[in-house]
C-alpha positions in Angstrom: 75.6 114.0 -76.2 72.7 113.2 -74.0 70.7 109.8 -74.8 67.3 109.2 -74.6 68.1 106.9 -71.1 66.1 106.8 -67.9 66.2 105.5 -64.7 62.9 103.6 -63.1 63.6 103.4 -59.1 60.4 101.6 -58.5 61.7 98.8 -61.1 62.3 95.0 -59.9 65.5 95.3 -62.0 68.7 96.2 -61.2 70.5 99.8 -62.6 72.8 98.0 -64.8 69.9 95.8 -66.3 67.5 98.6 -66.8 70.5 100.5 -68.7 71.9 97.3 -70.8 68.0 97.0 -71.8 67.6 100.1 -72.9 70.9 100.1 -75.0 69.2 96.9 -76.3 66.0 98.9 -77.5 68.1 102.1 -78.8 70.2 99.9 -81.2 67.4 97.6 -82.2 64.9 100.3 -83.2 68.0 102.1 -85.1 67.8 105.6 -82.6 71.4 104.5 -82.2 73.1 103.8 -85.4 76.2 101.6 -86.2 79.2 102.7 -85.3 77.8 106.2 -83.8 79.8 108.0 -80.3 78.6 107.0 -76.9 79.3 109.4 -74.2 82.1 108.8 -71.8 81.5 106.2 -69.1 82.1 109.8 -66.9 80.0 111.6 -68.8 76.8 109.4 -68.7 77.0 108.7 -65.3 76.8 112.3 -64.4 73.5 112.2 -66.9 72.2 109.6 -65.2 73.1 110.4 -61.5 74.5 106.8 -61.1 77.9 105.8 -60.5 80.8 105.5 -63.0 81.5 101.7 -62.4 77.6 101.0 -63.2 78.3 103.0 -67.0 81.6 100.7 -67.1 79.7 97.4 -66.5 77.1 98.0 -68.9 79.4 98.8 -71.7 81.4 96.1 -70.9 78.5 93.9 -71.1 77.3 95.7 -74.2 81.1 95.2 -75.3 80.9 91.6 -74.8 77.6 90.8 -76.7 79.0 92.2 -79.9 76.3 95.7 -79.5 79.8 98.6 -78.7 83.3 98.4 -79.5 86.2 100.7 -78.0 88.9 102.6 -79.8 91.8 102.9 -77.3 92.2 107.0 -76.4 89.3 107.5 -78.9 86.0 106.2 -77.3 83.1 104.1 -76.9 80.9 103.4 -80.0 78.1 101.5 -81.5 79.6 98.2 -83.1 79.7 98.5 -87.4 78.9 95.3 -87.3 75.9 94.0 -85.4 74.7 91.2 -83.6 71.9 89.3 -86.3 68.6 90.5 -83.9 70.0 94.0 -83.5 69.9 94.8 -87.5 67.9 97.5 -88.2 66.9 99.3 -91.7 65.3 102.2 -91.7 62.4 103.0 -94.1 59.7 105.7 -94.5 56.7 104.6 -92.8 53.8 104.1 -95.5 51.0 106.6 -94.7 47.2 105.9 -95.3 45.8 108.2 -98.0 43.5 109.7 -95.6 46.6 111.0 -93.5 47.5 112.5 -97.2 44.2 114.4 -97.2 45.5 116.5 -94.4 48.2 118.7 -96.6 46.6 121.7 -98.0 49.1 123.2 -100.4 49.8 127.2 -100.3 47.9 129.8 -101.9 48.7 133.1 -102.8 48.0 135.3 -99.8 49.2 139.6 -99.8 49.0 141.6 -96.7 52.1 140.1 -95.0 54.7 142.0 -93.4 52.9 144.4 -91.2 54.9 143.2 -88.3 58.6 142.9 -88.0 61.3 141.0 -85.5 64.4 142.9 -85.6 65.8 144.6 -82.7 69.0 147.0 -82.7 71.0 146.0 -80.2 72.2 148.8 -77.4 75.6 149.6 -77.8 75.8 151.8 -74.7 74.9 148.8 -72.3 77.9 148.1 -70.3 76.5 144.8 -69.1 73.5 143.4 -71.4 71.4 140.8 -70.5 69.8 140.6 -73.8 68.0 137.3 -76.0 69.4 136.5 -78.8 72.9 136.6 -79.1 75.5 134.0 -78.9 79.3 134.3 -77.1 81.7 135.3 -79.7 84.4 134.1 -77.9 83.3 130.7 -78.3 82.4 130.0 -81.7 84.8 127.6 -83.0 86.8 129.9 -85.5 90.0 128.0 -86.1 88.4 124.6 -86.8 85.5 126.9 -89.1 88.0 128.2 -90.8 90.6 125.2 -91.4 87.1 123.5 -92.7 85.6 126.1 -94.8 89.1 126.5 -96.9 88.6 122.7 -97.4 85.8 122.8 -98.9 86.2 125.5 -101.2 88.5 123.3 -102.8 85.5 121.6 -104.3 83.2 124.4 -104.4 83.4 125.6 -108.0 80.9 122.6 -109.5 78.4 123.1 -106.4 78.7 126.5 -107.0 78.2 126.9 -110.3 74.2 125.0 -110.5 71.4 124.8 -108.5 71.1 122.1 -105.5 68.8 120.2 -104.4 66.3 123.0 -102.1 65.7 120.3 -99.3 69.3 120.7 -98.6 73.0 118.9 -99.0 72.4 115.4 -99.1 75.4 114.7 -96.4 74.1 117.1 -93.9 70.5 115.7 -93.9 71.6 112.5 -93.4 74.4 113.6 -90.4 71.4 115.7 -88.9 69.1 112.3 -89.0 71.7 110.1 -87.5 72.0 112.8 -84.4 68.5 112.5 -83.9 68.3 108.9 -83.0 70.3 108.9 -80.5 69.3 112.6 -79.0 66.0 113.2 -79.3 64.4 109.7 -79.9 63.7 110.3 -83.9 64.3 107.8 -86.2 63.6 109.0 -89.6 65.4 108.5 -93.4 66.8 111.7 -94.6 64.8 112.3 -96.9 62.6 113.6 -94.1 64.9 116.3 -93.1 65.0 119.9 -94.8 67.4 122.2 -94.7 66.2 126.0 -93.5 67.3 129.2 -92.4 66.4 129.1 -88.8 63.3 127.9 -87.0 61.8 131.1 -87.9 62.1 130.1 -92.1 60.8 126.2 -91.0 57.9 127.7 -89.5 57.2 129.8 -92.8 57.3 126.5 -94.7 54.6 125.1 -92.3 52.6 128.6 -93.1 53.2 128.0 -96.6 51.6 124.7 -96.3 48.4 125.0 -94.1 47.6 128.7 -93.5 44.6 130.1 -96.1 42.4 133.3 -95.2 41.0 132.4 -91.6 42.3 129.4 -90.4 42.4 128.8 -86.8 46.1 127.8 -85.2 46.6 127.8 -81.8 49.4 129.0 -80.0 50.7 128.9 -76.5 50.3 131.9 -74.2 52.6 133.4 -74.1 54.3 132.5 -76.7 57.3 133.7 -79.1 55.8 136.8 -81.2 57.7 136.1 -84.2 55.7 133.0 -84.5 52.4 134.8 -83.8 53.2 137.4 -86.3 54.0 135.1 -88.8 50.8 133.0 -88.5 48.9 136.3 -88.8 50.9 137.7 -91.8 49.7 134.7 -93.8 46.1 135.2 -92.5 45.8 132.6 -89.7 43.3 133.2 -86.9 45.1 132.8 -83.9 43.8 130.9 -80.7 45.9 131.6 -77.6 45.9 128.6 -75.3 47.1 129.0 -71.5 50.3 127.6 -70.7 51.0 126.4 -66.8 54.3 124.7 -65.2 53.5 121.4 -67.1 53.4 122.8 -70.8 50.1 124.0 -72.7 46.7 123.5 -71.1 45.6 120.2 -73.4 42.1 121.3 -71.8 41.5 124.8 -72.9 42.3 123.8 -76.7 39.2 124.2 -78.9 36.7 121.4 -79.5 36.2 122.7 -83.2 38.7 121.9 -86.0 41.8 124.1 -86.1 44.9 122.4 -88.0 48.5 123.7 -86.1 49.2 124.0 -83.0 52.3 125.2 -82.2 54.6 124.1 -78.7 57.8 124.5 -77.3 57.9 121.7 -75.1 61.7 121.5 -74.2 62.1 124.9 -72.6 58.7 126.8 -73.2 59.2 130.6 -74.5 59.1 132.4 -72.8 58.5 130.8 -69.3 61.3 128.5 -69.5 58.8 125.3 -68.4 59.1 121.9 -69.7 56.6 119.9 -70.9 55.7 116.7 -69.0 55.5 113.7 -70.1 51.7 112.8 -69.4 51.0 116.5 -71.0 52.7 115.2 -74.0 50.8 112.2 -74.5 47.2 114.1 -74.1 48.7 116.3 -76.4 49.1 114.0 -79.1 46.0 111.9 -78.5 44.2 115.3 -78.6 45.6 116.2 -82.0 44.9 112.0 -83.4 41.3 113.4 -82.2 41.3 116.8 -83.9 43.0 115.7 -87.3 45.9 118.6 -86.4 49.5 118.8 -86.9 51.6 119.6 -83.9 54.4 122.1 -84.5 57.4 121.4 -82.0 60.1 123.9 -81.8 63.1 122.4 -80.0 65.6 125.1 -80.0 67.2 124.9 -76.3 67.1 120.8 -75.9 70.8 121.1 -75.6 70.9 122.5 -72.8 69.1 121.0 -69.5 71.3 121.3 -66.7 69.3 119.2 -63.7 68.3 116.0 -65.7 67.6 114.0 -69.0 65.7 115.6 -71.8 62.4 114.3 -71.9 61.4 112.4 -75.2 60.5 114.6 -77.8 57.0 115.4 -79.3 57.7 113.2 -82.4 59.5 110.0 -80.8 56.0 109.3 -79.2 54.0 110.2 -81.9 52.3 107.4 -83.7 49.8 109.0 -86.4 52.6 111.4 -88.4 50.7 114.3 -86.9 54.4 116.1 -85.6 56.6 118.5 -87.2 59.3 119.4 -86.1 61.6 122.2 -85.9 65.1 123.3 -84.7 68.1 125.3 -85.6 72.0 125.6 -84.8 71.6 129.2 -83.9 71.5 128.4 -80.2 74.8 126.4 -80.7 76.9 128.1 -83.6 75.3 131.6 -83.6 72.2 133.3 -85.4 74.2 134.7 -88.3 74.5 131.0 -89.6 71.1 131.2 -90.5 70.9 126.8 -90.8 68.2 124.6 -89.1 66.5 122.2 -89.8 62.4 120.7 -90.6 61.5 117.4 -90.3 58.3 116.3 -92.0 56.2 113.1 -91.6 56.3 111.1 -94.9 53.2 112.5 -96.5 54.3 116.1 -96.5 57.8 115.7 -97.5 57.3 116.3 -101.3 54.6 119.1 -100.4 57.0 120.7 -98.3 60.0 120.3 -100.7 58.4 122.3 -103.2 57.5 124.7 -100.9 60.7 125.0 -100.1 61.8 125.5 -103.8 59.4 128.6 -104.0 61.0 130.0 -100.6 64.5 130.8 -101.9 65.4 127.6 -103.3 67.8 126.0 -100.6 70.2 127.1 -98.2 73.8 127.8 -99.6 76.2 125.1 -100.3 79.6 126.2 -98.8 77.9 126.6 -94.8 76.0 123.2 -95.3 79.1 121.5 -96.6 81.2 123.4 -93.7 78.5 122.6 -91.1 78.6 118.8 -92.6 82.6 118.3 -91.9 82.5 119.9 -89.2 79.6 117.7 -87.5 81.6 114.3 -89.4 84.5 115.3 -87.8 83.4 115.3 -83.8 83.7 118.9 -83.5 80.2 119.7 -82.9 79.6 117.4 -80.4 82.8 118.7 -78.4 81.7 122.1 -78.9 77.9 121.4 -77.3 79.2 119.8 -74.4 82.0 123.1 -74.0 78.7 125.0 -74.6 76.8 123.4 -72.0 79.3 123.0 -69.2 79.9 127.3 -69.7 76.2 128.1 -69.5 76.0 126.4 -66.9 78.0 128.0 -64.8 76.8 131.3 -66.3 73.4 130.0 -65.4 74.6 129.3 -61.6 76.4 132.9 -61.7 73.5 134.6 -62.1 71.3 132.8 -59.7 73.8 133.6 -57.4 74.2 137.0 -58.1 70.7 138.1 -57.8 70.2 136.2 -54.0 73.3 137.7 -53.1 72.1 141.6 -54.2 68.3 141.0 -54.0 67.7 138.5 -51.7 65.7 135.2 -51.6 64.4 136.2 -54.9 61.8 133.6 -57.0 63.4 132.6 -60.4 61.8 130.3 -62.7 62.8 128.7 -66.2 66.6 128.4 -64.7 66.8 124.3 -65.3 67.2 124.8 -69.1 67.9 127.0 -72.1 69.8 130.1 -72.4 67.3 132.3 -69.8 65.8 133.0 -66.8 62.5 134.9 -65.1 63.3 136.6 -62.1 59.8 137.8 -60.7 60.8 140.9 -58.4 58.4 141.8 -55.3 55.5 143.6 -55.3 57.4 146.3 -52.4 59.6 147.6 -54.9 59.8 148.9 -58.6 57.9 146.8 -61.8 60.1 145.5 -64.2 59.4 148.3 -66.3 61.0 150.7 -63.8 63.9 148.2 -63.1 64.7 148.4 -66.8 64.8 152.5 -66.7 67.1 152.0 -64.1 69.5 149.3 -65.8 69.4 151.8 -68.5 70.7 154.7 -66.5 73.6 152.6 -65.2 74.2 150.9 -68.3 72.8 147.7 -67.5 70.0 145.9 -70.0 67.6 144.2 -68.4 64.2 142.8 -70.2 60.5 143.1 -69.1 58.2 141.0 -70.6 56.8 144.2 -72.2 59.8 144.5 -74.2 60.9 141.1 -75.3 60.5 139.4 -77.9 57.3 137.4 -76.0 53.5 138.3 -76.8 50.4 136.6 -75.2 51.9 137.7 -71.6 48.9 139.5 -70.1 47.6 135.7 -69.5 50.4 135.1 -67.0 49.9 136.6 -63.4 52.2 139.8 -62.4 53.4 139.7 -65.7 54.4 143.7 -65.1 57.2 142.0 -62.4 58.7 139.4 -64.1 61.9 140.3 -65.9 63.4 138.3 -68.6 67.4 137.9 -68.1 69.6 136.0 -70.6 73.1 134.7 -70.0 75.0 133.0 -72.4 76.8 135.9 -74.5 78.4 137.3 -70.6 80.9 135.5 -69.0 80.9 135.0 -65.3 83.1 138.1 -63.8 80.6 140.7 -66.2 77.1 138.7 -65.2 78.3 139.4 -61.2 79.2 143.3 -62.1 76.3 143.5 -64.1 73.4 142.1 -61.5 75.9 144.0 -58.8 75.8 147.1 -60.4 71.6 147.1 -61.0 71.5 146.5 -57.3 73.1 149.8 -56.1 71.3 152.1 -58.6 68.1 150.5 -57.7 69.4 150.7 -53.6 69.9 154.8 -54.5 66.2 154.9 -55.9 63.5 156.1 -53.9 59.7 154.4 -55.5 56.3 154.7 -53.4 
């Protein structure tokens, strides 16, 4: 687990006061809830970049004014039991009725479907650097299992009537309590929906605002999926640059639009994060235009270099965000469970919304998914994810200066993917892929991923997409190896 925790060097204060402050704040504004984990005095520390006995003296402190207890060979958690001025209830925040004014309920809309997502995968690739996919190998199939025959033990009664759509009632809750602490978002449950995959949650949000002609911006380049969809239901689509910082807050449109969609963790497909200040004009930009900002956070879990940066909504003050993740990146696409969270106003909109869609997600993988976040095991399994990609990440880096050189790569401090932008001397990316395919390698130009809105980024024809976390180390070297001596053996102009 990774807290929202920074570190000012230019502060008066010491390390250990900074931290025990903002432990103070966390608690107090209910991001971190009673008796909820802490990472490991080992594990923050390497978070932070400051030493181990500076994590151990501030949960001692913490310890001593009553804010964490410790479980002996268990770990460090939030006290049940609060000091008085660290009580926090959480409510949802009234909205004005002229925030209400902005949902504009669905209406019946044909032509969709012209354009479609799915991708056959190449069995023929010996080494496939594909998007998409998750590592088999580590999906947690034992503890799945020994939870999934649990819960079939009560599954007859939810089986046998329909739920509530928004989702099971334990998972909401267990998804709102990670997001305090994670990603800076304090909201009641009732906020939280149940989908099937970012790509379903940003159907709800079509359901809800796109009519005949209305303008939603996107980045550029962008994930097509998303563009697609936007189009099917008969949005007009305004492509907005995006540079190192995020989406060019300048370029967006002075007129009234009412999305526009970001991925600010790890932009797709550049692999950029957002800055801070580029967040904050952002949002003041949308208080001004009376839009909602769609944030898709699929690949916040893993940053390998530093801290995530606050999310979109945790410094949104209007309830202009929604936002938007999934556990495909974790547990694997074939779940099919994420998650929505609404601002207040829009939560009974976009409940029956959801209804209409396919009336909830099924019972027996929420109620899995809920023991199996209840019990720990999720959290272990995201840190056992993150350590693995990142040495997958490193591999690869390495593998392509040892074969190729003092190669430029971009997009390598986060997510599940890289950019490697090849040199103008030899072949495109288009040719490099011909190659890879020869030689049994898959490799991924921009032309042929699953990006659109490219042509906006410069010598997009040599920039090669190259994901990592379905390989393991020894087949990402032999892979990136083998590439290099068909491309050595072919001759280009």
């Amino acid at each position: 687990m990774q807290l929202v925790l920074s570190i000012d060097p230019a502060s008066n204060l010491t390390l250990k006061s900074q931290l025990i402050a903002q432990f103070h704040n966390l608690i107090r504004s209910g991001h971190l809830q009673p008796s909820s984990s802490l990472p490991s005095t080992r594990e923050l520390s390497l978070q932070l970049k400051v030493s181990r006995n500076t994590i151990s003296e501030v949960y001692e402190t913490l310890i001593e004014e009553g804010y964490l207890v410790t479980k002996y060979k268990v770990g460090t958690f939030v006290a049940s039991q609060l000091p008085a001025d660290a009580v926090f209830v959480p409510e949802i925040v009234q909205v004005s009725d002229e925030s209400k004014s902005r949902v504009n309920l669905p209406l019946p809309y044909s032509g969709r479907g012209q354009s479609g997502l799915h991708r056959s995968f190449d069995a023929k690739l010996l080494y496939d650097f594909t998007l998409g996919k998750t590592d088999a190998h580590t999906f947690p199939e034992k503890a799945w299992r020994r939870l999934l025959i649990d819960r079939l033990g009560g599954a007859a009664t939810n089986m046998s009537q329909y739920l509530d759509p928004a989702g099971l009632l334990d998972l909401r809750q267990l998804i709102a309590n990670f997001l305090g602490p994670t990603r800076g978002i304090v909201v009641s449950h009732k906020q939280v929906l149940i989908v099937a995959g970012c790509q379903q949650g940003l159907s709800l949000v079509a359901h809800l605002f796109i009519d005949s002609h209305t303008p939603i911006v996107v980045e550029a380049p962008c994930y097509r999926g998303t563009a697609y969809l936007f189009e099917s239901y008969g949005g007009k689509i305004i492509q907005v640059p995006v540079d190192e910082h995020g989406i060019d807050v300048s370029q967006l449109p002075k007129h009234p639009v009412k999305l526009v969609y970001v991925t600010p963790s790890h932009q797709f497909p550049t692999g950029g994060t957002m800055g801070l200040q580029r967040r904050i004009e952002l949002l003041e930009w949308a208080e001004e235009s009376n839009a909602y900002i769609v944030e898709v956070d699929y690949d916040v879990n893993y940053r390998y270099e530093d801290s995530p940066l606050p999310s979109l909504w945790s410094l949104d003050k209007n309830n202009c965000v929604i936002y938007i993740s999934s556990f495909s990146r974790s547990l694997g696409p074939g779940l099919r469970l994420g998650y929505i969270v609404v601002p207040p106003n829009l939560i009974e909109p976009a409940t029956k919304v959801r209804s209409l869609m396919d009336n909830g997600s099924p019972w027996l993988e929420q109620a899995t998914l809920s023991q199996f976040i209840m019990s720990g095991s999720f959290e272990n399994h995201l840190l056992k994810l993150k350590y693995n990609n990142h040495k997958r990440r490193d591999a690869l880096i390495a593998a392509l200066r040892d074969n190729f050189g003092n190669v430029k790569i971009t997009g390598a401090e986060a997510g599940i993917h890289l950019l490697w932008h090849v040199d103008k001397s030899g072949p495109n990316a288009m040719e490099i892929q011909a190659i890879g395919k020869r030689c049994g390698v898959g490799v991924y130009p921009l032309q042929d991923s699953p990006a659109c809105y490219y042509e906006n980024m410069p010598n997009y024809d040599r920039v090669v997409m190259l994901g990592y976390n379905h390989l393991d180390v020894d087949r990402i070297q032999r892979g990136i190896s083998t590439l290099a001596s068909a491309m050595r053996n072919q001759s280009f102009p």
